[in-house]
Every structure is written in structure tokens, then in C-alpha cells.
Jmol script that loads the backbone (N, CA, C; Angstrom):
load data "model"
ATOM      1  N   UNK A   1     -30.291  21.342 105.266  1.00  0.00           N
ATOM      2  CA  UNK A   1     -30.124  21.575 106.674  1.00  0.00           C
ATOM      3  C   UNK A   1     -28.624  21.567 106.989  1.00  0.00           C
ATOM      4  N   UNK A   2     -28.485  22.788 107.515  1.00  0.00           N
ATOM      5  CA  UNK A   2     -26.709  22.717 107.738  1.00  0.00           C
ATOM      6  C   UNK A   2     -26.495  22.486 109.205  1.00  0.00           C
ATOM      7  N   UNK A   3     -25.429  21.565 109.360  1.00  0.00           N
ATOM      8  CA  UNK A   3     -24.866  21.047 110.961  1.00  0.00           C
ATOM      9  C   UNK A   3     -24.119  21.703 111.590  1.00  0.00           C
ATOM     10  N   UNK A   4     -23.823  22.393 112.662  1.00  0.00           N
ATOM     11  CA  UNK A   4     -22.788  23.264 113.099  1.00  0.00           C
ATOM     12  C   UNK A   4     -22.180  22.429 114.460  1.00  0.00           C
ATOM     13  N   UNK A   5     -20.945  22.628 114.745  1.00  0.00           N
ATOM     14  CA  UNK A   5     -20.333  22.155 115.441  1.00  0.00           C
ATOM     15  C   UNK A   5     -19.935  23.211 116.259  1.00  0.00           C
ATOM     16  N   UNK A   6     -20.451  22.993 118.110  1.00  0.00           N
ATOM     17  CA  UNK A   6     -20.441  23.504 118.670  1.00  0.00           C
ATOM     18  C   UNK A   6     -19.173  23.491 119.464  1.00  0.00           C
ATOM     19  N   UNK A   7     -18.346  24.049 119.870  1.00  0.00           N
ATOM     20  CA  UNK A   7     -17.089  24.120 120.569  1.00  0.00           C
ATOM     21  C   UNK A   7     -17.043  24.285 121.916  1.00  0.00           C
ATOM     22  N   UNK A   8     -16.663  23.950 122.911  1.00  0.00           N
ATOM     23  CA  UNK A   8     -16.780  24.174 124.447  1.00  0.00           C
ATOM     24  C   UNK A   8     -15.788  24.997 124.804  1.00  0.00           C
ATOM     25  N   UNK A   9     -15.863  25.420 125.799  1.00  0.00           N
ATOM     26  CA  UNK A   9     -14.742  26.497 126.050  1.00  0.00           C
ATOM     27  C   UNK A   9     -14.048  25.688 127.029  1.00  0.00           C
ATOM     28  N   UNK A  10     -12.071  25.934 127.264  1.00  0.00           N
ATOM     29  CA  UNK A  10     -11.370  25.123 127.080  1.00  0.00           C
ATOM     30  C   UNK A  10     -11.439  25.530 129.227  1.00  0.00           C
ATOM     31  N   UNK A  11     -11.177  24.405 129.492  1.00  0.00           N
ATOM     32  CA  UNK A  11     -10.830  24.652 130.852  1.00  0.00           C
ATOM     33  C   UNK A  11      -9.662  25.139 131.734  1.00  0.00           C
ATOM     34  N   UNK A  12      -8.978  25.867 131.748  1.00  0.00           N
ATOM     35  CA  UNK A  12      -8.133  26.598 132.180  1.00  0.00           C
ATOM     36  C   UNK A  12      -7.690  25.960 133.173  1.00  0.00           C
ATOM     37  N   UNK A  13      -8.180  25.770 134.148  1.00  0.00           N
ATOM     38  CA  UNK A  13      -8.041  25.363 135.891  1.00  0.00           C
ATOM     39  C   UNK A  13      -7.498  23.637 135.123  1.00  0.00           C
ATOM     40  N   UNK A  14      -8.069  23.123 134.575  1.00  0.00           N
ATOM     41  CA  UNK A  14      -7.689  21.708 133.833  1.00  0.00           C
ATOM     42  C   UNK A  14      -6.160  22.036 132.975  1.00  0.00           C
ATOM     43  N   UNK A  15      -6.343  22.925 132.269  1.00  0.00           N
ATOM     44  CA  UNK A  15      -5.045  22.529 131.444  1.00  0.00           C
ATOM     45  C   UNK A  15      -3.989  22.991 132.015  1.00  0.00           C
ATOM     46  N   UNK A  16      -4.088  24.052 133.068  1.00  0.00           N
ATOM     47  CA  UNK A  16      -3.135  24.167 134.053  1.00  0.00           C
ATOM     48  C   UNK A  16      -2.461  23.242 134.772  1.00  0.00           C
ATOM     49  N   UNK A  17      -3.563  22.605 135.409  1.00  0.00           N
ATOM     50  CA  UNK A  17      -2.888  21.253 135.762  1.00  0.00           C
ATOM     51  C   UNK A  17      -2.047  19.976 135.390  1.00  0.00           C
ATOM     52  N   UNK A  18      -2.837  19.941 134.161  1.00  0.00           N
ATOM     53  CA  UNK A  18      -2.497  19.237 133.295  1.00  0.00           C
ATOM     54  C   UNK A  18      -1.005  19.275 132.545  1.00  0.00           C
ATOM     55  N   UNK A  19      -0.827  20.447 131.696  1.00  0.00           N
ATOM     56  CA  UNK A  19       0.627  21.322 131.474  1.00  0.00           C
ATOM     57  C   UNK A  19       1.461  21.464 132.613  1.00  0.00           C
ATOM     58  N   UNK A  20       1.211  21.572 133.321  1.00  0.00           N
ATOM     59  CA  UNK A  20       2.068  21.536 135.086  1.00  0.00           C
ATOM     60  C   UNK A  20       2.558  19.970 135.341  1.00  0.00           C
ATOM     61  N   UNK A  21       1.274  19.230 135.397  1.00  0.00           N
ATOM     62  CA  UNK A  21       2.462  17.673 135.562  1.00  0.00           C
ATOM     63  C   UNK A  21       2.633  17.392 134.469  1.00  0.00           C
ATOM     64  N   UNK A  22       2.536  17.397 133.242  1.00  0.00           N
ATOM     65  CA  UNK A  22       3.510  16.785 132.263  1.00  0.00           C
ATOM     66  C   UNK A  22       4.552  17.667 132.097  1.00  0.00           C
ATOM     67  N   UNK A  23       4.904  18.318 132.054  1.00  0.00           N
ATOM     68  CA  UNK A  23       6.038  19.373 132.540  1.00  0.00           C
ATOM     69  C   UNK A  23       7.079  18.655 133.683  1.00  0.00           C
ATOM     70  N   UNK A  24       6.273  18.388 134.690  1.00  0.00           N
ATOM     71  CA  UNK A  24       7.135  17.737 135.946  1.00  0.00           C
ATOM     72  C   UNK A  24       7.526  16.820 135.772  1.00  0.00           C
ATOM     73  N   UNK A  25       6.650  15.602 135.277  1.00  0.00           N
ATOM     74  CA  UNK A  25       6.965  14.631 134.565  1.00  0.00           C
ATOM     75  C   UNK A  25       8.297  14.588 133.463  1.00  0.00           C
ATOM     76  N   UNK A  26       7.969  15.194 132.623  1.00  0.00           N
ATOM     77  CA  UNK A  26       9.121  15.056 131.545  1.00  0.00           C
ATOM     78  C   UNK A  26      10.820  15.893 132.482  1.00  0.00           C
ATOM     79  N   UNK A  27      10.607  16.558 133.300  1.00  0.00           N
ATOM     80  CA  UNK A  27      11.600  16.760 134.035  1.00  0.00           C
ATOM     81  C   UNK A  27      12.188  15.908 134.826  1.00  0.00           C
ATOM     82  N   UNK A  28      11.667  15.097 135.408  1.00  0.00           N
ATOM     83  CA  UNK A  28      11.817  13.666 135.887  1.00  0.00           C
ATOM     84  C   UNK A  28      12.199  12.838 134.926  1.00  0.00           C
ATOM     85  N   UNK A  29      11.721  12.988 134.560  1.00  0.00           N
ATOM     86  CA  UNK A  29      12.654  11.578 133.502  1.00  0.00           C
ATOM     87  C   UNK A  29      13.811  12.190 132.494  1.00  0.00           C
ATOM     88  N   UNK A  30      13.714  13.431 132.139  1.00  0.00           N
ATOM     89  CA  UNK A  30      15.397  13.952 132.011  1.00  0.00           C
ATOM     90  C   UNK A  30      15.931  13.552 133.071  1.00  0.00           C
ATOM     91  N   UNK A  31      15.730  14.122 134.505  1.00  0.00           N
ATOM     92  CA  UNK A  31      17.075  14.387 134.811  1.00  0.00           C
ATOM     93  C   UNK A  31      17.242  12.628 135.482  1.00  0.00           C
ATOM     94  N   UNK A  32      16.099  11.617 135.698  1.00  0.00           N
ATOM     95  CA  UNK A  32      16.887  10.443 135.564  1.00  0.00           C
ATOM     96  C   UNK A  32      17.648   9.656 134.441  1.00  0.00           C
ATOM     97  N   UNK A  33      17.247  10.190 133.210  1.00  0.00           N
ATOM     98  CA  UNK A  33      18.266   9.632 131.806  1.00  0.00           C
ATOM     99  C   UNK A  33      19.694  10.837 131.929  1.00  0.00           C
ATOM    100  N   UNK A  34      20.124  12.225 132.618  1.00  0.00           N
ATOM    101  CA  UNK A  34      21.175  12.644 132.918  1.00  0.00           C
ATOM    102  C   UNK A  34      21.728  11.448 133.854  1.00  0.00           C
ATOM    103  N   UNK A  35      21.281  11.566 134.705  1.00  0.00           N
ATOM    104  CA  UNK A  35      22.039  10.732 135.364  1.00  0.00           C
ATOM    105  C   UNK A  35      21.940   9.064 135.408  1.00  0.00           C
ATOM    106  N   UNK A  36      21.830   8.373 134.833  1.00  0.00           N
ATOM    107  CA  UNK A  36      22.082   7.054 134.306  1.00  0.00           C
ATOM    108  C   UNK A  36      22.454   7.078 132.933  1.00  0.00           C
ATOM    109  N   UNK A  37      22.479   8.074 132.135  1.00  0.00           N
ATOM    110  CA  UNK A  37      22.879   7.825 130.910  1.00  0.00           C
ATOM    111  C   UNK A  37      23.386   9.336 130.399  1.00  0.00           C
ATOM    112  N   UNK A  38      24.188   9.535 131.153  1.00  0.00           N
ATOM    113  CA  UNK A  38      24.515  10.973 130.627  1.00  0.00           C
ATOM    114  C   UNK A  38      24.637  11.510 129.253  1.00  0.00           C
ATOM    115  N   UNK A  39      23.337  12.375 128.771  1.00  0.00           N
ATOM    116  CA  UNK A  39      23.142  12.149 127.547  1.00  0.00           C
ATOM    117  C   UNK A  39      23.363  14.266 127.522  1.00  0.00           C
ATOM    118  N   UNK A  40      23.782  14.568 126.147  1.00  0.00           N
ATOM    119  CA  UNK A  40      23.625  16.066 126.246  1.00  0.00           C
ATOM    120  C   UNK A  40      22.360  16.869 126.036  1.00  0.00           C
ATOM    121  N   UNK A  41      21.379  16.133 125.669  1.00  0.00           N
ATOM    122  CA  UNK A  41      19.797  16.200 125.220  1.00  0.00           C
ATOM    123  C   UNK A  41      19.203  16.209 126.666  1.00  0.00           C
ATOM    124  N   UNK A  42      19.388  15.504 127.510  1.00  0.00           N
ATOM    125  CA  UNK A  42      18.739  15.691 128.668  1.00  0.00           C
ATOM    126  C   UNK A  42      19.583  16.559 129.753  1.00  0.00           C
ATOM    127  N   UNK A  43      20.430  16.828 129.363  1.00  0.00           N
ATOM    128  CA  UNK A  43      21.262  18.196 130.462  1.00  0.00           C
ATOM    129  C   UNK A  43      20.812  19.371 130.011  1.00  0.00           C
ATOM    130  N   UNK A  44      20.139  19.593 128.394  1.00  0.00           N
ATOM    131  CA  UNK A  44      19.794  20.650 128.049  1.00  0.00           C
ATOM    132  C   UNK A  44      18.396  20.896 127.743  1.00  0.00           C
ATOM    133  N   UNK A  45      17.343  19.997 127.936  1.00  0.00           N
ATOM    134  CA  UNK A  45      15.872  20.526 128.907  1.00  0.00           C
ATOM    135  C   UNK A  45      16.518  20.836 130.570  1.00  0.00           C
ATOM    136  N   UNK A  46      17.267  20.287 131.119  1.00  0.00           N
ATOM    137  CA  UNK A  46      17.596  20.287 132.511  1.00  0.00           C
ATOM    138  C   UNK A  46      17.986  21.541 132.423  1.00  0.00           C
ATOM    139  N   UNK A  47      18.969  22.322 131.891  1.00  0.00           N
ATOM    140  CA  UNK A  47      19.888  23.361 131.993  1.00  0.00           C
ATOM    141  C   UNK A  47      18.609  24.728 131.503  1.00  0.00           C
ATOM    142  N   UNK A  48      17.435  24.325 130.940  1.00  0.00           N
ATOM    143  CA  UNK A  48      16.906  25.515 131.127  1.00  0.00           C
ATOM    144  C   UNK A  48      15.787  25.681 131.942  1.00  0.00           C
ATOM    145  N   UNK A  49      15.855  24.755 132.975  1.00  0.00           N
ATOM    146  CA  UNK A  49      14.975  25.122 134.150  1.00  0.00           C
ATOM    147  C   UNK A  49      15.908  25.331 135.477  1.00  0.00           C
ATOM    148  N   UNK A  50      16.870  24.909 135.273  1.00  0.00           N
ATOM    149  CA  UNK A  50      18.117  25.565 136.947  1.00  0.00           C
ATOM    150  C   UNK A  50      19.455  25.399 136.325  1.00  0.00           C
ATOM    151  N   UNK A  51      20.063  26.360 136.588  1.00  0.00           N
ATOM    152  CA  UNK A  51      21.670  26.195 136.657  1.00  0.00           C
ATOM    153  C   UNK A  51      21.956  25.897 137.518  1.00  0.00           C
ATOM    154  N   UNK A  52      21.908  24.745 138.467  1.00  0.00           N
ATOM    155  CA  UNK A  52      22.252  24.054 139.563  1.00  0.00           C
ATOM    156  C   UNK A  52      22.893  22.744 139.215  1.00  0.00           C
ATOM    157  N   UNK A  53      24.167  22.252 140.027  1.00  0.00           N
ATOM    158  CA  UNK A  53      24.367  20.954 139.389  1.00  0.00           C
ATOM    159  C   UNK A  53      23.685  20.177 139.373  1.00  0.00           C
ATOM    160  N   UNK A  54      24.259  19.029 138.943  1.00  0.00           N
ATOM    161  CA  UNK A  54      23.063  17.957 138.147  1.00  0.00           C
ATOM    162  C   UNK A  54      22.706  17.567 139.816  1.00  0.00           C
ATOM    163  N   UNK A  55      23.756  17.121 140.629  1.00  0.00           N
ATOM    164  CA  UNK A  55      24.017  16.022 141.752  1.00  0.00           C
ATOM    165  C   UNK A  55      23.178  16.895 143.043  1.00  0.00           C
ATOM    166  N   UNK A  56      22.843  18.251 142.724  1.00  0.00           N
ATOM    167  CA  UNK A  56      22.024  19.116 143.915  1.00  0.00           C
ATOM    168  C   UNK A  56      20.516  18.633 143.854  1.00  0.00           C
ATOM    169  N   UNK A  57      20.286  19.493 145.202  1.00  0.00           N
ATOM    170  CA  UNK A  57      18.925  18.985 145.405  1.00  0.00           C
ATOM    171  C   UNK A  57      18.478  20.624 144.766  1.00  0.00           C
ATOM    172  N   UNK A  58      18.950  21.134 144.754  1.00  0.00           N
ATOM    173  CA  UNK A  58      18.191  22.247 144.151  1.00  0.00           C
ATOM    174  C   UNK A  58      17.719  22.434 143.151  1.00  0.00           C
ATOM    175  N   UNK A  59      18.249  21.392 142.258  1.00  0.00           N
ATOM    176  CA  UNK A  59      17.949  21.659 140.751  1.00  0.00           C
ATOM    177  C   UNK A  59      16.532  20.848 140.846  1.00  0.00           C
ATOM    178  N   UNK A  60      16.380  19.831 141.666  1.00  0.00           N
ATOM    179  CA  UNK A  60      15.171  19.091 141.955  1.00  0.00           C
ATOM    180  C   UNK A  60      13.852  20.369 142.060  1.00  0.00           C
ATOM    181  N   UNK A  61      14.164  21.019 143.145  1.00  0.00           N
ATOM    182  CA  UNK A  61      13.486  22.341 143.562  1.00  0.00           C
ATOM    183  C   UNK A  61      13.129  23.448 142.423  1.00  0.00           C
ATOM    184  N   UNK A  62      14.226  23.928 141.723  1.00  0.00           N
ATOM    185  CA  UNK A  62      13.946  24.308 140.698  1.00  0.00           C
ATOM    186  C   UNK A  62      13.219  23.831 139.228  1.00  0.00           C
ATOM    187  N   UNK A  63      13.526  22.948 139.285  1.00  0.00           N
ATOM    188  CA  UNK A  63      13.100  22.235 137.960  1.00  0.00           C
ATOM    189  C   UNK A  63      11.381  21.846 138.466  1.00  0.00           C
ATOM    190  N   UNK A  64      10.745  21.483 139.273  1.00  0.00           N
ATOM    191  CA  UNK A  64       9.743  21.517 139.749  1.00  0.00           C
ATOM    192  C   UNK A  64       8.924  22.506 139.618  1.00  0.00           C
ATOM    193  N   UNK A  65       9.100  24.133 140.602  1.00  0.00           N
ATOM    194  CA  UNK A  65       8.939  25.209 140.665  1.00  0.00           C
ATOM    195  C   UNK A  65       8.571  25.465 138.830  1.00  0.00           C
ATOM    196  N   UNK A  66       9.833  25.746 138.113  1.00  0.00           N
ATOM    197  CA  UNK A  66       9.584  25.901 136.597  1.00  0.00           C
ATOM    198  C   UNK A  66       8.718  25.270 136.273  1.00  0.00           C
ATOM    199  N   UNK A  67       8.600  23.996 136.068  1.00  0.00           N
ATOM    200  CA  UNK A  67       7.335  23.453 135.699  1.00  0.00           C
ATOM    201  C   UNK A  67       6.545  23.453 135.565  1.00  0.00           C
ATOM    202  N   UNK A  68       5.863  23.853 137.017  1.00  0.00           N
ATOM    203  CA  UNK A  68       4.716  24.313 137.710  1.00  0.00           C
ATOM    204  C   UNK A  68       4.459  25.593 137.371  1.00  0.00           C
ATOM    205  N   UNK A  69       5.391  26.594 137.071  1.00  0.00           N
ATOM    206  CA  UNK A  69       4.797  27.867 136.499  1.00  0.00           C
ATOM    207  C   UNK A  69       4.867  28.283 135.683  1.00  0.00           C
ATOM    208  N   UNK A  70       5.443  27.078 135.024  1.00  0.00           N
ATOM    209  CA  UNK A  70       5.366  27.045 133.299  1.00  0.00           C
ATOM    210  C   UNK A  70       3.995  26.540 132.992  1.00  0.00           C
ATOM    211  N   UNK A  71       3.683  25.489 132.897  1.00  0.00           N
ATOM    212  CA  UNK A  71       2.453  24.890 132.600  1.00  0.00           C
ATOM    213  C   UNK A  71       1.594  25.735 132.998  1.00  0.00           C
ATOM    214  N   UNK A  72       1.291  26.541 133.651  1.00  0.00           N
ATOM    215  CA  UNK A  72       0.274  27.588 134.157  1.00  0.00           C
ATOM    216  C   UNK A  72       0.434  28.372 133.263  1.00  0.00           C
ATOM    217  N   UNK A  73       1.487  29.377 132.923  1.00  0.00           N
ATOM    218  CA  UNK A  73       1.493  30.708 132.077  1.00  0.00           C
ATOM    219  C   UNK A  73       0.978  30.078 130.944  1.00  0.00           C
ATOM    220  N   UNK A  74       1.617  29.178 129.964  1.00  0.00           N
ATOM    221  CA  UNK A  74       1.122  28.210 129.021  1.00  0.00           C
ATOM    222  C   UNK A  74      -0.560  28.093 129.131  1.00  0.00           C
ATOM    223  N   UNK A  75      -1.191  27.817 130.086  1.00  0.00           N
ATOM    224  CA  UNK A  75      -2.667  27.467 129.791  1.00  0.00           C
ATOM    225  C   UNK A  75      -3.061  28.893 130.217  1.00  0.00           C
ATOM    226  N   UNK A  76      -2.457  30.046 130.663  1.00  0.00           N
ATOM    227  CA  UNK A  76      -3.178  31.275 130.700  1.00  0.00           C
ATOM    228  C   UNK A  76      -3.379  32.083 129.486  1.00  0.00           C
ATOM    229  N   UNK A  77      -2.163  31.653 128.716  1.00  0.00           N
ATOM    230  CA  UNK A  77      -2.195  32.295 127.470  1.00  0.00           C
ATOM    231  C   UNK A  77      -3.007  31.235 126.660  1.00  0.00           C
ATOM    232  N   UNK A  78      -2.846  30.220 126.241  1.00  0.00           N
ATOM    233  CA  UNK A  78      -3.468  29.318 125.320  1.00  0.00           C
ATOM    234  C   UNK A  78      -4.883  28.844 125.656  1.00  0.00           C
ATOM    235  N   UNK A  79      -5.746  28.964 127.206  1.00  0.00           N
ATOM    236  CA  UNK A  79      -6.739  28.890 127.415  1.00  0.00           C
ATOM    237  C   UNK A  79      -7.790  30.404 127.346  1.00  0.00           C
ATOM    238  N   UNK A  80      -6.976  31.264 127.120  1.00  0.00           N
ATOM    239  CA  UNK A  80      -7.348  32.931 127.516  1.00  0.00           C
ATOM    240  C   UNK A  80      -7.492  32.873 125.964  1.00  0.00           C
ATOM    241  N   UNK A  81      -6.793  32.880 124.556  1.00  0.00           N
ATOM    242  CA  UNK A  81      -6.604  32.876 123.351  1.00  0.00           C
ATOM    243  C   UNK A  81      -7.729  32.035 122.968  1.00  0.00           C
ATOM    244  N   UNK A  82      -8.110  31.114 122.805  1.00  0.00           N
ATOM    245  CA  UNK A  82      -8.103  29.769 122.389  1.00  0.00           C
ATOM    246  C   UNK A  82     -10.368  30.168 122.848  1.00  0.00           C
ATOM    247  N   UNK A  83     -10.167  30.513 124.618  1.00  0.00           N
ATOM    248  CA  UNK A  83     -11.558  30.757 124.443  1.00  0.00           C
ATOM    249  C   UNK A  83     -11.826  32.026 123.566  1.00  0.00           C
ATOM    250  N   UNK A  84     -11.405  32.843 124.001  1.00  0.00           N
ATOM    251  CA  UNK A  84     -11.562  33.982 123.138  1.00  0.00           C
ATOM    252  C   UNK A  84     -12.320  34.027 121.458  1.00  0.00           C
ATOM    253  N   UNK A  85     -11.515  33.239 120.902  1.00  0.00           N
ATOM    254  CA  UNK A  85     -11.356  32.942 119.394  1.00  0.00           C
ATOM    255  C   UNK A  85     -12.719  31.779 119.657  1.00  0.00           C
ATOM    256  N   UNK A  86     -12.941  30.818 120.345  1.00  0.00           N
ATOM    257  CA  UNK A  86     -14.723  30.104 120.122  1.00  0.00           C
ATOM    258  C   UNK A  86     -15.598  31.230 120.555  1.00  0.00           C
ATOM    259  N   UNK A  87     -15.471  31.976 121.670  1.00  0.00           N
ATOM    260  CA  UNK A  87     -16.406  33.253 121.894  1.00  0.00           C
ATOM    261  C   UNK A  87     -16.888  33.895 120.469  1.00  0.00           C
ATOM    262  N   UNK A  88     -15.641  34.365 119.839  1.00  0.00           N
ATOM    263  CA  UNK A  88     -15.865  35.034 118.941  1.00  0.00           C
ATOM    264  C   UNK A  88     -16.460  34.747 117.245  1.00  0.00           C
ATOM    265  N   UNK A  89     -16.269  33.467 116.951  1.00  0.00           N
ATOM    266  CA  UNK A  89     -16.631  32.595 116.457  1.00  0.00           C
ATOM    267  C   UNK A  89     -17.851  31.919 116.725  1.00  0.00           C
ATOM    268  N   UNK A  90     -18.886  31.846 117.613  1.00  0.00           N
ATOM    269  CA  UNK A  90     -19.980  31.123 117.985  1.00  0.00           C
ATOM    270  C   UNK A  90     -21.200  31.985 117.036  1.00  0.00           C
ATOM    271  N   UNK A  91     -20.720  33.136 117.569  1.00  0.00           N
ATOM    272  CA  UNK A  91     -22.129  33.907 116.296  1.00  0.00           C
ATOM    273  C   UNK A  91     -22.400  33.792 114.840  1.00  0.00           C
ATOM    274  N   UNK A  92     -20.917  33.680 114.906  1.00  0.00           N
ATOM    275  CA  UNK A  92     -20.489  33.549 112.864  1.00  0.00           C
ATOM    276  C   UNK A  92     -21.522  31.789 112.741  1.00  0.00           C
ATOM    277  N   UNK A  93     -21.310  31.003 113.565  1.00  0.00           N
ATOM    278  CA  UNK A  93     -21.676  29.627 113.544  1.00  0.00           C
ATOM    279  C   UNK A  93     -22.987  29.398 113.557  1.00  0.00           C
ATOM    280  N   UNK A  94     -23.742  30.326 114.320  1.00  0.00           N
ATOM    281  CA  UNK A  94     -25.422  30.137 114.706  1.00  0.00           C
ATOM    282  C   UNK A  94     -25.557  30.889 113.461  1.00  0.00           C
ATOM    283  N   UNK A  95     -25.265  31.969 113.070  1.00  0.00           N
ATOM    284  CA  UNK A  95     -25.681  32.531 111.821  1.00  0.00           C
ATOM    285  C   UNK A  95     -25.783  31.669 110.359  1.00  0.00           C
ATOM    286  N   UNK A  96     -25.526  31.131 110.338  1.00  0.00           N
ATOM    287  CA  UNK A  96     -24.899  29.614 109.164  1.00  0.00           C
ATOM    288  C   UNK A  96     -26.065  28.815 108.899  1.00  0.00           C
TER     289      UNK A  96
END
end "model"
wireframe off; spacefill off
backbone 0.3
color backbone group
């Protein structure tokens, strides 16, 4: 008797979210280790979400914004891929 392991399809609307605040998150805590510990590792996750100075509020704005539509494109492609490939794979599995 062979066991097959069934796969769920990945939630999109979830990992969006999900990839979106840890994204925001880890931007937050760069740009508070830039500024208490001015380090060049955290000016340069910072420096590729705004070319705004460190001391603006814009880079706040920006670095947010990025985040947020980073973590989205990220789970559009990797939740769009990802089901795709168990879709396509489920028949090969019941066949077994």
C-alpha cells in the first residue's frame, strides 16, 4: 500500500501579508541599528529601498511603501509558481 502526501495550495492573500510585514519589520530595525549604530550593512538594505537621507521622514515612507510591494510581487510570483507546480503534480501523485 503506497502513502501519498497530499500538498495544499499555498495562500497567496497570507503570504502576501506575511512577506509585507517581515519586510517592514526588518526595515525597521535597519534603519534603527543605522542610526544608533551606524553600521554600513544597515545603510545598504536601507539604500535600496529610498535614496532619501537617513534623518528624513521620507525614507520612513519609502522604505515602507517598498516593503509592502515587495512582499506582494514576491508572493505573486512564488504563490502563482509554487501552486502551479502542486496543480500539476497532484495527478502524477493519485496515479502512484
Amino acid at each position: 500500500m503506497a502513502v501519498t502526501q497530499a500538498h495544499t495550495r499555498l495562500s497567496i492573500n497570507g503570504l502576501g501579508w506575511g512577506l509585507s510585514a517581515a519586510f517592514a519589520i526588518l526595515f525597521v530595525l535597519c534603519m534603527l541599528i543605522a542610526w544608533f549604530m551606524p553600521m554600513r550593512a544597515a545603510h545598504g538594505y536601507v539604500s535600496l529601498l529610498s535614496d532619501a537621507d537617513i534623518r528624513s521622514t521620507r525614507i520612513w515612507v519609502d522604505g515602507l511603501i517598498w516593503s509592502l510591494a515587495g512582499g506582494w510581487l514576491i508572493a505573486l510570483v512564488l504563490g502563482t509558481v509554487y501552486n502551479w507546480i502542486v496543480a500539476r503534480r497532484a495527478p502524477d501523485l493519485i496515479r502512484k
